[in-house]
C-alpha positions in Angstrom: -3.6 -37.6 21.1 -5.1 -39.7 23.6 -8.7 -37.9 25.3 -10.1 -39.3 28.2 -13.4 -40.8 27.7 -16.7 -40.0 29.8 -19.5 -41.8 30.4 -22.3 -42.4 27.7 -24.5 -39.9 29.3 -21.0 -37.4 30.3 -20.3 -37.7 26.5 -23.7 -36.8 25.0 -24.7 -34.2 27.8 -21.0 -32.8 26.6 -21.9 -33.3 23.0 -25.0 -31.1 23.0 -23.2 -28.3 24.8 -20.9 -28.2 22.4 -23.7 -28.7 19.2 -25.8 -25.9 20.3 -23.2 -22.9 19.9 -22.2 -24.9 16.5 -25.4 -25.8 14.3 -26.3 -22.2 15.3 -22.8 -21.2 13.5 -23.7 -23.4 10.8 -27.5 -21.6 10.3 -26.1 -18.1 10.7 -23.8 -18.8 7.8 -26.3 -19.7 5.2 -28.7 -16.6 5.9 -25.2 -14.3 5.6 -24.4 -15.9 2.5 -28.1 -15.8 1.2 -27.6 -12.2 2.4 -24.8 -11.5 0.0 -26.5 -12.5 -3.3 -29.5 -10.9 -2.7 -31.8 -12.4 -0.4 -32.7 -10.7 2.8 -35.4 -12.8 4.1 -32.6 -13.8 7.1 -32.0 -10.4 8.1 -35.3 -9.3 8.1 -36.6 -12.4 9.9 -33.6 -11.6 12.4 -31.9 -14.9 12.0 -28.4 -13.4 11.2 -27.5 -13.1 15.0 -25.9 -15.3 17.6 -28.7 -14.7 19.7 -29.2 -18.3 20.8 -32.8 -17.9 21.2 -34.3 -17.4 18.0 -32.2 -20.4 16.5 -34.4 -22.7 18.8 -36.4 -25.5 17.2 -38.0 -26.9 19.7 -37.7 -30.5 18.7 -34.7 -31.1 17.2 -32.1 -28.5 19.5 -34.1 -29.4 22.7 -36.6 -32.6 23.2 -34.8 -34.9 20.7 -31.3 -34.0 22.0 -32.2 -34.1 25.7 -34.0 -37.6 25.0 -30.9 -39.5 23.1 -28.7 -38.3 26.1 -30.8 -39.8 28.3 -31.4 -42.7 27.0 -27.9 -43.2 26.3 -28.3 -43.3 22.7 -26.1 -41.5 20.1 -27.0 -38.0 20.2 -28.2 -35.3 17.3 -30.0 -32.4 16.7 -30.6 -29.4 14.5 -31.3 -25.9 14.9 -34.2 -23.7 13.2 -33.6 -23.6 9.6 -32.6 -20.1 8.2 -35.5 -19.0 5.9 -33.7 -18.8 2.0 -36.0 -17.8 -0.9 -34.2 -19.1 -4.3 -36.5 -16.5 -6.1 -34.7 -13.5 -4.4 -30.9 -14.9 -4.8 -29.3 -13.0 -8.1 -28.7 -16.7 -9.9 -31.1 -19.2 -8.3 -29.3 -22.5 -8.8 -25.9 -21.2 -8.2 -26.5 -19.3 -5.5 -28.4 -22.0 -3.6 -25.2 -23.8 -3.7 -23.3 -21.6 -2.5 -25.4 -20.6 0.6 -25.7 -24.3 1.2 -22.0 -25.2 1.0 -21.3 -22.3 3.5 -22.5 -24.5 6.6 -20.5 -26.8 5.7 -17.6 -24.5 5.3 -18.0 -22.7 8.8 -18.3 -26.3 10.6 -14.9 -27.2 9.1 -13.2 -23.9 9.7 -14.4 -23.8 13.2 -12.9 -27.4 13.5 -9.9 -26.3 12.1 -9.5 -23.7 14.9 -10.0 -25.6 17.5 -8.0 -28.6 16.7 -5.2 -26.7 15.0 -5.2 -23.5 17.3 -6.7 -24.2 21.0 -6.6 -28.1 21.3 -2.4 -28.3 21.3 -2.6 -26.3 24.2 -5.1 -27.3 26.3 -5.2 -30.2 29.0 -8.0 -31.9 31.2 -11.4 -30.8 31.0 -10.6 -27.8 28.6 -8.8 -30.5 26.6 -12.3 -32.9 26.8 -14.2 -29.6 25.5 -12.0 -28.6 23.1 -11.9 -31.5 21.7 -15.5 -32.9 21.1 -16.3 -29.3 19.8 -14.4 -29.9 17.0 -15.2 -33.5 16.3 -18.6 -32.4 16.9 -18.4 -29.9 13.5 -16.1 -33.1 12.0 -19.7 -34.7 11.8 -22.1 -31.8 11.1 -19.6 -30.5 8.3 -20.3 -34.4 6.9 -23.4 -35.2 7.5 -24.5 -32.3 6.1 -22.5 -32.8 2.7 -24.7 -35.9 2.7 -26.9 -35.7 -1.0 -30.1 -35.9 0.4 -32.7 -33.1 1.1 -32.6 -31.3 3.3 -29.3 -31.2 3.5 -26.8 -28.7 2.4 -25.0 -31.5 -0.1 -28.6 -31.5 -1.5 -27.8 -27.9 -3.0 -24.8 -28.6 -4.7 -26.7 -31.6 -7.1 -29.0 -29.2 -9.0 -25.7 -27.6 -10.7 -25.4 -30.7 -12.7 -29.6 -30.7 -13.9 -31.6 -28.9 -16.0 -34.4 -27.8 -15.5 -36.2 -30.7 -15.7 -33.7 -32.7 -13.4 -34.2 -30.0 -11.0 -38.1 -30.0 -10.7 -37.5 -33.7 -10.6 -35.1 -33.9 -7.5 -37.4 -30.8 -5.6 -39.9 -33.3 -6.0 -37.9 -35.6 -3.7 -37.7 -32.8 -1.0 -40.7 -34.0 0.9 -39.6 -37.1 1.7 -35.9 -36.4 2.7 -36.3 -36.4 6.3 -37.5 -39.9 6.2 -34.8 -41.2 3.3 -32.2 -39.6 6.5 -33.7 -41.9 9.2 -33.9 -44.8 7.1 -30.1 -44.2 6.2 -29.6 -44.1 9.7 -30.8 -47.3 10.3 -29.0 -48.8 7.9 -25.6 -50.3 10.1 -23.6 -50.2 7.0 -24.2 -46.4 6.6 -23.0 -45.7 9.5 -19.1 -47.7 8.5 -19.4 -45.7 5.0 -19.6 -42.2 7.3 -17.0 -43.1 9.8 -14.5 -42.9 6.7 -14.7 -39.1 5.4 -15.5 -38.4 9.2 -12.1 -40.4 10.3 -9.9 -38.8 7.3 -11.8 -34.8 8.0 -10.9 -35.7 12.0 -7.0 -36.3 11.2 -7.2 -33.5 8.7 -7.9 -31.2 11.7 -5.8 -32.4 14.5 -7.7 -35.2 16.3 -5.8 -37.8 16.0 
């Protein structure tokens, strides 16, 4: 399938239109999940809508977005995080998992749909739209599987710990954010991602 590329700043302007509707996707799911074993903090805090507004982090779904398209640079972002309290989930370490996995899972599925469903019969700019939305939640759905807190693949290591392992690797928590950036940096990283990303992309129809 052969998609007609945009300019740098065409792609990324497109890219966060398409990232807003889908990291918001991606944080509902956790707090329904939370939801379902027991933790209600989401609800109460009224995060399980699609009401774009309250999913707004100021820095990472606007200024750092708007910033990279601008400056031509690759572009990323991330909405407000759904409030999860481990305490109030029926089996802590388990549960955590599973809430965490669910982004991941919703990012793929609504790749899925759109590659498998809409993008066959779509042309020109629906086509363009189409298309980037799903490789958009190609990425997120692997990026976020990444094993480094923060992020959701973070939640699926404790399974293997005990407790000590686990008061261990919370301990690392703090400094995930910079271990990401520093990854990012890193131009080999970025060849190790493109592969899961590539094979999750053909999985779903893009290529």
């Amino acid at each position: 399938m052969q998609i007609a590329l945009l300019s740098s700043l065409g792609q990324n302007l497109l890219f966060i239109a398409v990232l807003f509707p889908s990291v918001i996707l991606h944080e509902v799911s956790h707090g329904w999940v939370a939801e379902r074993f027991g933790d209600t903090t989401a609800r109460k805090a009224g995060r399980i809508t699609l009401n774009p507004l309250v999913h707004i982090d100021p820095v990472g779904t606007v200024l750092v977005p708007a910033v990279l398209a601008f400056t031509g640079a690759p572009v990323f972002g991330w909405a407000k995080p759904v409030p999860v309290v481990p305490a109030h989930l029926h089996r802590p370490t388990r549960d955590m998992a599973l809430v965490g996995i669910a982004g991941p899972i919703t990012n793929v599925a609504l790749a899925l749909i759109a590659g498998k469903v809409f993008l066959p019969f779509t042309t020109g700019t629906v086509e363009q739209v189409i298309w980037y939305f799903a490789y958009v939640n190609v990425v997120l759905a692997v990026f976020n599987l990444l094993p480094v807190p923060p992020l959701d693949g973070s939640r699926l290591l404790p399974l293997a710990f005990g407790p000590r392992g686990r008061r261990v690797w919370s301990s690392i928590e703090p400094f995930g954010l910079l271990i990401i950036f520093a990854l990012l940096w890193i131009p080999q990283f970025s060849v190790v991602l493109s592969v899961p990303i590539r094979a999750l992309a053909a999985f779903v129809g893009l290529t």
